[in-house]
C-alpha positions in Angstrom: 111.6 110.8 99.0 108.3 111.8 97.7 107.0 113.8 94.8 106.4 116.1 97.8 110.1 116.3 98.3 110.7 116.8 94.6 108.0 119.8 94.0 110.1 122.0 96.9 113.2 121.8 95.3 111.8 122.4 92.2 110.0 125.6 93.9 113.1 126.4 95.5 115.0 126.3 91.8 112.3 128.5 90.3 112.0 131.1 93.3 115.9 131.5 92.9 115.9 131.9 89.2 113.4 134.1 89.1 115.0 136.2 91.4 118.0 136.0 88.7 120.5 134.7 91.8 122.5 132.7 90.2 124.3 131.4 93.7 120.8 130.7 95.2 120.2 128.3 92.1 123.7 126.7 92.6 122.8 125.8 95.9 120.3 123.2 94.8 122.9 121.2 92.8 125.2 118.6 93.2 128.7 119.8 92.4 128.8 117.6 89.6 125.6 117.4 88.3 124.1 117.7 84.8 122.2 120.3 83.2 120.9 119.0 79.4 118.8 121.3 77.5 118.5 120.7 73.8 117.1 123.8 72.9 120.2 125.5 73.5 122.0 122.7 71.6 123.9 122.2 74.4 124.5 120.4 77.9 125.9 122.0 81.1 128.3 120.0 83.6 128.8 120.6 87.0 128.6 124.4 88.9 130.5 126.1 86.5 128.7 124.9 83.6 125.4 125.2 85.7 126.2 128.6 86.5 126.9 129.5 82.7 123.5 128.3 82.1 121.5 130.4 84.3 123.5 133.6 84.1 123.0 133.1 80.3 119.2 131.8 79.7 117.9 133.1 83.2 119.3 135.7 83.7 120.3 137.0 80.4 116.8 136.9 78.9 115.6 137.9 82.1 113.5 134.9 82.2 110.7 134.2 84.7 109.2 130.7 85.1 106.1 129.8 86.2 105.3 125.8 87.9 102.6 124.3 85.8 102.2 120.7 86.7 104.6 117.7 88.1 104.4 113.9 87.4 106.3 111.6 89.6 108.6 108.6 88.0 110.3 107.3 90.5 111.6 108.2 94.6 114.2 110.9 93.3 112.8 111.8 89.8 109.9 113.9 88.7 108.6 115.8 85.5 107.7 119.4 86.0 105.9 121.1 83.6 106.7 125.1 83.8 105.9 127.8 81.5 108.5 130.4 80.7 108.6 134.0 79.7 111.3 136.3 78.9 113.1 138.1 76.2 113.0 135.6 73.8 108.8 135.2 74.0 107.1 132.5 75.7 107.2 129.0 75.7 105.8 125.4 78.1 109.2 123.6 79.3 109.4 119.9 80.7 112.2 119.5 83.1 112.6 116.3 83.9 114.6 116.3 87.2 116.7 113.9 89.2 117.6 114.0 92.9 119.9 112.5 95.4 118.5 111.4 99.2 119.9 114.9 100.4 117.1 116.5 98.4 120.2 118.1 95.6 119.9 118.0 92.1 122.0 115.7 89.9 120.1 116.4 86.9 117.7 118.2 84.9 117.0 117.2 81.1 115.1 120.2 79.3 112.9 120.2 76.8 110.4 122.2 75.5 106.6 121.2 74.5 
């Protein structure tokens, strides 16, 4: 796996929430991955708890993101930097995301710069 690899699913994530499908973002996670992000003072398990999170922060506050920049760590894990805008305002996120061989999410931690 490369940071090749990494940066598509990581478009692929970005082009489905910004077209506010929720099922199209599912489709890039594990069933029982993890989605941590602080800034809502909470952390998402697994689809339904994925799905919560971007019906209600996506989706919701009709929020579009924009890839900025990605760092590789390792084979299957990478930091994106995105910016995001919406109805709450604007704001730089770090998303630093893990993946399986099949190219599948199994985790995102969130945070914001």
């Amino acid at each position: 796996m490369t940071t090749n690899t990494v940066r598509a699913v990581v478009d692929a994530l970005i082009a489905a929430t910004n077209a506010f499908d929720a099922a199209a973002a599912l489709s890039w996670f594990t069933p029982d991955a993890v989605m941590n992000d602080p800034s809502t003072g909470h952390r998402f398990d697994g689809h339904a708890g994925i799905r919560d999170y971007v019906e209600r922060y996506f989706i919701g506050y009709h929020t579009v993101t924009r890839f900025l920049s990605i760092e590789s760590i390792s084979e299957t894990r990478a930091r994106a930097r995105v910016d995001f805008t919406g109805d709450f305002g604007h704001e730089i996120g770090l998303l630093d995301i893990s993946v399986n061989a099949d190219g599948l999410i199994t985790r995102i931690d969130a945070d914001l710069e």
